[in-house]
C-alpha positions in Angstrom: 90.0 124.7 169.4 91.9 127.6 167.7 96.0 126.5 168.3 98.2 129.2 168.1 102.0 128.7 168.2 103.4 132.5 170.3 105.7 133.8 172.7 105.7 133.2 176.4 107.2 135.8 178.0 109.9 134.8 180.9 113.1 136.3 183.0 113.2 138.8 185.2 111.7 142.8 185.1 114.0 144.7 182.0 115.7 141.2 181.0 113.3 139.3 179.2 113.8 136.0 177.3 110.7 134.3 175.4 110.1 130.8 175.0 107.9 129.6 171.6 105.1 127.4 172.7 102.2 126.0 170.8 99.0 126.8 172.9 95.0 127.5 172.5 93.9 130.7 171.8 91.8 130.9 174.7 94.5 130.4 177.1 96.5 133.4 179.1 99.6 134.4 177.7 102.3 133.3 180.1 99.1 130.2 181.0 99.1 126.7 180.0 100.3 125.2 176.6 100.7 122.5 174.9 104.2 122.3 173.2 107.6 124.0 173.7 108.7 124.1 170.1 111.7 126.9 170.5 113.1 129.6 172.4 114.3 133.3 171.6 116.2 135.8 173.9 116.6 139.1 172.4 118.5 140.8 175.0 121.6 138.8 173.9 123.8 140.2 170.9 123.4 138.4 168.8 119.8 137.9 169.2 119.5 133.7 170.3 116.5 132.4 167.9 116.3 128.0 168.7 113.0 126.1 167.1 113.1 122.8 166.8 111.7 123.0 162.7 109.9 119.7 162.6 107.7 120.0 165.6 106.8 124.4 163.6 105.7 122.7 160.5 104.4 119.3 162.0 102.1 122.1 163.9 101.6 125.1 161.0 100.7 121.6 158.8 98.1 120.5 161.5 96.5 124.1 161.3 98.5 126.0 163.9 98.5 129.8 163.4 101.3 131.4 164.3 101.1 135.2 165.7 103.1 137.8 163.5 106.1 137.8 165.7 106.4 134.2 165.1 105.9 134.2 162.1 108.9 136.9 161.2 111.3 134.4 163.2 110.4 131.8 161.5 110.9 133.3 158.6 114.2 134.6 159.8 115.0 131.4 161.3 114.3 129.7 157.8 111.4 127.5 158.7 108.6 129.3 156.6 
């Protein structure tokens, strides 16, 4: 099973908010997961960034990949 941790798209049409989730590859993008580890809302100014930084690493240490996007805001964040 290839774990991925991305972004799950939510909100309405032209105001979307994204929640960071931990989910198999296989799986459709807005489909089932298996952990909510953060969220991020870029329609806010500032941009809102919240990941709970145990559960990222607990996960990128268990072999989680996370997909580019994630992985620039968790760098940002100052997780990775």
């Amino acid at each position: 099973m290839a774990v991925k941790i991305r972004l799950r798209k939510m909100g309405a049409k032209k105001a979307p908010f994204y929640r960071i989730v931990v989910a198999d590859s296989r799986y459709p993008r807005d489909g089932r997961f298996i952990e909510e580890i953060g969220y991020y809302d870029p329609t806010k100014d500032p941009v809102v960034l919240k990941v709970d930084d145990e559960k990222a690493k607990t996960w990128i240490a268990n072999g989680a990949q996370p997909t580019d996007r994630v992985k620039a805001l968790l760098k940002k964040n100052g997780t990775l």
